[in-house]
N, C-alpha and C positions, 0 to 999 in steps of 0.2 A: 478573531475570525475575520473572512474578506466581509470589511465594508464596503459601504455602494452596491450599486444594481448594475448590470449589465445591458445595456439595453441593444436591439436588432429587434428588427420584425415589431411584433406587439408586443417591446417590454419585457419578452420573457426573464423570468429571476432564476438564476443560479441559487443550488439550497447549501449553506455550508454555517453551523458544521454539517456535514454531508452522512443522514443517517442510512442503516442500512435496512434494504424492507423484505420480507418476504410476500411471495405473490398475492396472500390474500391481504397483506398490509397494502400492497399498489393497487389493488383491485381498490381497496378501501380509499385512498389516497385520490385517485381518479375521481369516482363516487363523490369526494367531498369537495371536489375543485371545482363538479358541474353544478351539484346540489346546491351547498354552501356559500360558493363563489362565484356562481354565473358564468364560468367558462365554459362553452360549450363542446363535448366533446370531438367535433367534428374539427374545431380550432386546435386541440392538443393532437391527433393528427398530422393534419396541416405542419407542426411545426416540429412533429418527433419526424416526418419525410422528409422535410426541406430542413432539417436538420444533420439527415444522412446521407443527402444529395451536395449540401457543403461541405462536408465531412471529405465526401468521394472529390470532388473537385479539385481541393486543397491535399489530399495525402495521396490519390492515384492522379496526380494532373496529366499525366503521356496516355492512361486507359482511355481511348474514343470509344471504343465499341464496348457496351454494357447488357448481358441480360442480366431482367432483375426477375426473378423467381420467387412468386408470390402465391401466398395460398389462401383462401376462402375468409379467415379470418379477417382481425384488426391488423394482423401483424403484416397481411398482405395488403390492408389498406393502407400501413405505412409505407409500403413499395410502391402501390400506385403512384401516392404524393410524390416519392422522392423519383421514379420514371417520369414523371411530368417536369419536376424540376431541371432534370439532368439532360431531358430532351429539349428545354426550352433554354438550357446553358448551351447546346450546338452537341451534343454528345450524341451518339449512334444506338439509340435504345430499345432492344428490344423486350418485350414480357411472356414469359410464360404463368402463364396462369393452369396451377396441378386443381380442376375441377370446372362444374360447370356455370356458367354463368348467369344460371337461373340459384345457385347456389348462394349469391351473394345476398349479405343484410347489412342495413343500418348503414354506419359511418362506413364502410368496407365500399360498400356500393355507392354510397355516393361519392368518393374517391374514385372509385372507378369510372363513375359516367363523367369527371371531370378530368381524367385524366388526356383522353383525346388520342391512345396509341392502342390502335388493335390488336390485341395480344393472340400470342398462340395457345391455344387451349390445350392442355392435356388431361384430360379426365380419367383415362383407363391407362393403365400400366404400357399397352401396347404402343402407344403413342407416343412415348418416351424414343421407341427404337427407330419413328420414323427419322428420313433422310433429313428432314428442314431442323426437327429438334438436335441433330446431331451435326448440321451445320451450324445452327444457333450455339449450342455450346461448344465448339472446336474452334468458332472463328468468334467469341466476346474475347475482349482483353481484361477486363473482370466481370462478377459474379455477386450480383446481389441478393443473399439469402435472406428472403421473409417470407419463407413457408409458415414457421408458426414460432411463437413468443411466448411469453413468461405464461400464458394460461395454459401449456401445453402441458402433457403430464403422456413419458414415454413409456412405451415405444411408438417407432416411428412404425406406421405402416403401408400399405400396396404403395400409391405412387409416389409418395412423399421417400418413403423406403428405396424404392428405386431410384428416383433420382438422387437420392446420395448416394449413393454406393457409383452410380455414374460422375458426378460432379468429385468426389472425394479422387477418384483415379486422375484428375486433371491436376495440371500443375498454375491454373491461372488464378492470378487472387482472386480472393472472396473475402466481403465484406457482409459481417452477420448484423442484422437487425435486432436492436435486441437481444437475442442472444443465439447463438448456433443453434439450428434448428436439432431439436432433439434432445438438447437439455432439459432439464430440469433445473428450472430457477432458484427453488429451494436445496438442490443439492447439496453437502458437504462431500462430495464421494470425489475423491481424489482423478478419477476418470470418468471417461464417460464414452463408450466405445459405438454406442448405436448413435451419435450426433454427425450431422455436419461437420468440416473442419472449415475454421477459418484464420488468415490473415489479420483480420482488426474486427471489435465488435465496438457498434454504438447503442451504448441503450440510455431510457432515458428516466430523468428524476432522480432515478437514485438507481444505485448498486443492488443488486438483489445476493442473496447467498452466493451463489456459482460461479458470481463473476468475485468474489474476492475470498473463497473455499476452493470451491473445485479447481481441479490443473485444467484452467482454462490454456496454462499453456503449452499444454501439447494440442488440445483443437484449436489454440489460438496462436500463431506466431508471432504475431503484431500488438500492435495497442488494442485496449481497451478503454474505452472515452463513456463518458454521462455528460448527454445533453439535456440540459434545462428546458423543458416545454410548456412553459406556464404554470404548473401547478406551486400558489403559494406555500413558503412554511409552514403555514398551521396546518394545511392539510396532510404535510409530509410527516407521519410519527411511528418511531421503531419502538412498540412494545417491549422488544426483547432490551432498550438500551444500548442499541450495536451502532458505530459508528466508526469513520475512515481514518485512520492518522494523518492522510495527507491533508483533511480539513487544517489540521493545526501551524502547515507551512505556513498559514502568513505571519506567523510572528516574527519572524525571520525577516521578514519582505518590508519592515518598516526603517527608512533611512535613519542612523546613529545620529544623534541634535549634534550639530558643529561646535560644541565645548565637549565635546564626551572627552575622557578621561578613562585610564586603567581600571580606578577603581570604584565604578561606577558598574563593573563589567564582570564582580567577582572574582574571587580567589579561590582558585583547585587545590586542593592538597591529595596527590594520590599515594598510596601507603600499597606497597607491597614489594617484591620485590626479594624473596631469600639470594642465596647463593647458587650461583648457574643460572639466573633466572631474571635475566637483564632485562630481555627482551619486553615480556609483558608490561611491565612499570614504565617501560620506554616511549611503547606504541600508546599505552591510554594517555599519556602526558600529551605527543605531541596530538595526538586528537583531541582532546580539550583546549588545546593554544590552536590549532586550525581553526576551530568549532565556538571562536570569538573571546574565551573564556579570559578576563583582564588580566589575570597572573595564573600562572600553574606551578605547585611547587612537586617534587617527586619525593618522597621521603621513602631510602632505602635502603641498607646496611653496607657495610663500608667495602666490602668485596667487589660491589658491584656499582660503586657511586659512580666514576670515571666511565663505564660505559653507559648507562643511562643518561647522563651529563651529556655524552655525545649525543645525543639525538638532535637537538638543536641547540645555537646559542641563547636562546629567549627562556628556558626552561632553568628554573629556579631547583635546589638540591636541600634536603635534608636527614640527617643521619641518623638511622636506629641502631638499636644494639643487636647486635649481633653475636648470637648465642656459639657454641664451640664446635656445632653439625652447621652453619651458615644461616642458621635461622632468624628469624624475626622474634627479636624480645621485650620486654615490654621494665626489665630488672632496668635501675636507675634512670627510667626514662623520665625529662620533666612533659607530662602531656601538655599540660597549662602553655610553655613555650612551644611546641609541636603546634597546637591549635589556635593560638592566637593569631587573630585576623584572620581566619579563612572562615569560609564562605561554603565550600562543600564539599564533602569527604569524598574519595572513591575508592573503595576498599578492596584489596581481592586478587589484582591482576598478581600472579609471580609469586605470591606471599605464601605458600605451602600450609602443612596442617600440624608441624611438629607440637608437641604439647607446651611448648612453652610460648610457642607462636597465638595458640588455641586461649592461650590466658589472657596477652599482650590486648588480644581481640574483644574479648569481654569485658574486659577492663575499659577499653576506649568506646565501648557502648556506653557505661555507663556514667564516663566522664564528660559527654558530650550530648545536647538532641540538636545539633548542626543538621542539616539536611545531610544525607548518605547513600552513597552506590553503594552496592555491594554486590559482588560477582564472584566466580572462579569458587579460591580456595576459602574464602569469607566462610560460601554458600553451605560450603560443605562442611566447616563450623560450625554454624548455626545450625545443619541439620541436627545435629547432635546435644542441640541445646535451642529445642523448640522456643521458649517461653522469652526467647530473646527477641524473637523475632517481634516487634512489637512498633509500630508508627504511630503510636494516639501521642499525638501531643508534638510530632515531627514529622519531616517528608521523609519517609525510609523507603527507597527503591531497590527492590531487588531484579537482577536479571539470570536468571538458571535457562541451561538448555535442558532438553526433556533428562535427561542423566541426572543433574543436578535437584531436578522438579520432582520427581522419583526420589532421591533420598532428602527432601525438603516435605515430602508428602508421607512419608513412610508406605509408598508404593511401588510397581512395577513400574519401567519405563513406559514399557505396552498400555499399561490403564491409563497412564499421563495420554499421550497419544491417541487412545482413543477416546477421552473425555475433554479436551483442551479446554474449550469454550467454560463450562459450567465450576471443572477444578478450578481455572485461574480467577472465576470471579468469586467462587467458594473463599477461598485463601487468602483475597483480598483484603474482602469484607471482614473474616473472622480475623483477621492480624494485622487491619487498617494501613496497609502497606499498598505500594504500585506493586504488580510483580508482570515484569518483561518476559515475557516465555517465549525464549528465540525459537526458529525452526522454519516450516513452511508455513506463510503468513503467523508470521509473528502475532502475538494478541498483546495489547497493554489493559491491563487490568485495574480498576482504582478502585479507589476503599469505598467510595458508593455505588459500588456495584456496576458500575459504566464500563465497556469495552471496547478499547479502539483497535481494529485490524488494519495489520499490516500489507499493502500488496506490493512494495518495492523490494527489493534483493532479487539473488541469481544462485546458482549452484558453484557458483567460482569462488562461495564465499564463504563453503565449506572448508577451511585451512586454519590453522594457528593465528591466531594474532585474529583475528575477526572481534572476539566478544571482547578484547585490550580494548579495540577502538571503538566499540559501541560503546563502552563503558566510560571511558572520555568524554565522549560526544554527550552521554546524557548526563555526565557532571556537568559540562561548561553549559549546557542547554539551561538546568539551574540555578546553574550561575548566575545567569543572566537573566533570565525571568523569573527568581522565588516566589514570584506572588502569583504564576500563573506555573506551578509546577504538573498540574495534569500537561497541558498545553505541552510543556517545555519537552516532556519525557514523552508525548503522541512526537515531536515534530524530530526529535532527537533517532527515535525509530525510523520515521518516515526516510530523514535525509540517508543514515546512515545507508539506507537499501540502493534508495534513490545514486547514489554516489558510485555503488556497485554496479549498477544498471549504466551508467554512462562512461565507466570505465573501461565496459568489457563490449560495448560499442564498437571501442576500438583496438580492441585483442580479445585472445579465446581464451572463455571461462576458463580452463586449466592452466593458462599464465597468471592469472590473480593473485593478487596477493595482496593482505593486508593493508600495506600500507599504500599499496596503488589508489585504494579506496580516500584515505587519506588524500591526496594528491589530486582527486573531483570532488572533496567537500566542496571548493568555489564555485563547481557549475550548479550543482546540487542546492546554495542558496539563490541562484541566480535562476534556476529553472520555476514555472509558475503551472502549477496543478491546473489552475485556470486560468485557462488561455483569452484573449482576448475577444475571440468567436462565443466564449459561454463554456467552453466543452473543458471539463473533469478528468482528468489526464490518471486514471487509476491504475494503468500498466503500459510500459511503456515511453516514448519519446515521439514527439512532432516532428517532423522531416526538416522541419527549416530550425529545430534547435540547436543546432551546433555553430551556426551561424549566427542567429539569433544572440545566444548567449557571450559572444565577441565585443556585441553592442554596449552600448552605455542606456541602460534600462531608469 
């Protein structure tokens, strides 16, 4: 995990691993930083503003003219802070304030009386129509939404309601507070039609449901960032067990000791591969040689040896037998020579289901507890032979997408789908296995019950050759850390999405392709979830990262 403290302002601490809360966990969270810890709330404030006022600075630098749209609550006293800040950076700021200002309480109000910029009031629906509020928002160059935050619970209604539907028809960013007004923090709900839309949201502490559930990105185009505001670790705790994969990036982030060596770094053996079926054996190989792994060998029947061989020169070959339909067979194999010296299986890519393939498979379960992927045509093996499925005693990873997870569960694809969360940690626990459940936001699942969510990947990465290269990525990921194999398979998710996300940067989701993904593993360990300002980089990319990442870090 990131060691060291971050320090700005008062020391505020970055939380990593970075759990995930729902709203009455933050409410709790909050409660225990003032109680427990003597931070006063008026300071965590203070610092979730001037937290989104650095935010706006650094990622809208050309925006001069800002209204910031705040309402009655905390969420609008985090607007005050950050209108104070943005005005005292030289920025052109104006405030609306949706009610009255005999309405304010507590930390809200006194934000406000320290704010210093007379706002425009709007209290009644009518005031929205007048000339000034409709010069105010025609002529800001961005839009700061802190109508209302994770206490909210929709629908939105009178003025709050109307100024979205106004603000939503405008095409200038907005930057959500917290979270687009109108959400639900707790949400899993795939959309959310009565919210705000925005550009980037900041919220702070920690991740709530909706920012890493919900399709924040269609109300959200931009990043999505958590800024650290003071409240220590112990006060930050997900009852449910939920946490971010990107926590696990730093393993990555630590420099190789200047004697390292190959085999210091693990050894791949990836197995699959029938006839016609080059391609997958090919792609998870060189993803595991990208993705740091000391050697990769590819073991795959002789039809197909010379194309898989081509993928790169560094990629090591080993030959199965090959049954008389191009299959993978298991008849006069030495496994003892196939297995020796490796380090970690990756079973699956290419390898089809014929029945003699299906034996070859059960056979090398139970000649081996070698740490193991197992993906693709493995999956759908073992559906058929539950009681294999078994990790006591070894790292057994499995990766199904909802198809796979459905005939692995002996259920609908539908019921996968709409139970993700509670199935994957179910299936876990009772077959002591990781199980990767590809899709939208990805979940990593471990055998105690722990679940890391995924927020990186795109829809470009919906094509062939996708789960080859995740499957790679989290053998060499093991490779190289078996002693921290939760860690290795969080970070192995993370990157592979991550990779996608900075690829398609710079082309359109529908040119993607597999192995382009391949091709930004290097900015992907080069990129840092936590950035040097504190902020938690959970969707999305920094404006100065493409440059940035050129650097010698």
């Amino acid at each position: 995990m990131f060691p060291g403290t971050i320090h700005y302002d008062d020391s505020v601490i970055p939380l990593f691993p970075l759990p995930i809360l729902s709203a009455e966990e933050m409410r709790a969270a909050d409660h225990a930083t003032t109680e427990r810890f003597g931070i006063a709330s008026i300071n965590l404030m203070h610092h979730a503003g001037q937290a989104v006022a650095r935010f706006v600075q650094r990622e809208f630098r050309h925006c001069r003219r800002i209204a910031v749209l705040c309402g009655r609550g905390n969420n609008g006293g985090d607007g005050f802070v950050a209108a104070r800040a943005l005005a005292a950076a030289g920025r052109d700021v104006t405030v609306l304030l949706l009610g009255h200002l005999d309405d304010l309480k507590g930390d809200a109000k006194t934000a406000f009386a320290e704010m210093g910029i007379p706002p425009v009031v709007a209290a009644e629906e009518g005031v929205l129509d007048s000339e000034l509020v409709r010069e105010i928002l025609a002529g800001s160059e961005l839009l700061l939404d802190a109508v209302v935050g994770t206490g909210f619970q929709p629908p939105l209604r009178g003025v709050a309601a109307s100024l979205r539907d106004r603000v939503n028809r405008l095409t200038v960013p907005m930057v959500a507070v917290d979270l687009p007004s109108g959400w639900n923090a707790d949400s899993r709900e795939f959309d959310s039609d009565g919210a705000f839309r925005a550009d980037a949201v900041v919220t702070f502490t920690a991740p709530k449901p909706a920012h890493v559930f919900g399709n924040l990105t269609r109300a959200v185009s931009g990043p999505i960032v958590v800024a650290p505001i003071g409240s220590p670790p112990e006060a930050v705790q997900s009852g449910r067990n939920l946490a971010w994969t990107g926590s696990c990036h730093a393993i990555v982030e630590r420099a190789r000791p200047a004697d390292s060596n190959k085999g210091m770094y693990g050894h791949v053996l990836v197995i699959g591969g029938g006839r016609g079926k080059s391609g997958a054996p090919a792609m998870a190989s060189l993803a595991a040689l990208r993705t740091g792994a000391g050697l990769v060998t590819a073991a795959v029947v002789p039809s197909i040896l010379p194309n898989v061989a081509g993928i790169t020169p560094e990629l090591m070959t080993a030959v199965l037998p090959e049954g008389s339909e191009g299959e993978v067979t298991g008849e006069n194999l030495d496994y003892d020579d196939l297995l020796e010296k490796k380090t970690v299986l990756a079973v699956g890519p290419g390898l089809g289901q014929h029945p003699s393939t299906e034996a070859f498979l059960l056979e090398l379960l139970t000649r081996t507890q070698l740490p193991i992927v197992l993906d693709a045509d493995a999956l759908n093996i073992l559906a058929r032979h539950p009681e294999k499925i078994d990790g006591r005693g070894r790292t057994m990873v499995l990766t199904p997408h909802p198809g796979e997870m459905a005939r692995l569960a002996g259920i609908s694809t539908k019921e996968v789908q709409a139970n993700r969360e509670s199935l994957a940690r179910e299936f876990a626990v009772r077959h002591q296995v990781t199980l990767l459940l590809k899709g939208w936001r990805t979940l990593v699942a471990h055998p105690n019950g722990a679940i890391a969510i995924n927020t990186t990947g795109n829809p470009g990465m919906a094509k062939g050759g996708s789960g080859d290269i995740l499957t790679g990525i989290v053998a060499a990921m093991i490779a190289q850390y078996p002693h921290q194999a939760a860690d290795a398979v969080n970070a192995a998710a993370y990157i592979h999405g991550l990779a996608a996300d900075i690829a398609v940067a710079g082309q359109d989701q529908h040119t993607l392709l597999a192995t382009d993904t391949v091709s930004h593993l290097w900015r992907a360990f080069r990129f840092r979830p936590l950035d040097p300002a504190g902020y938690v980089w959970l969707q999305g990319l920094p404006g100065r990262f493409f440059e940035d990442s050129l650097e010698t870090r």
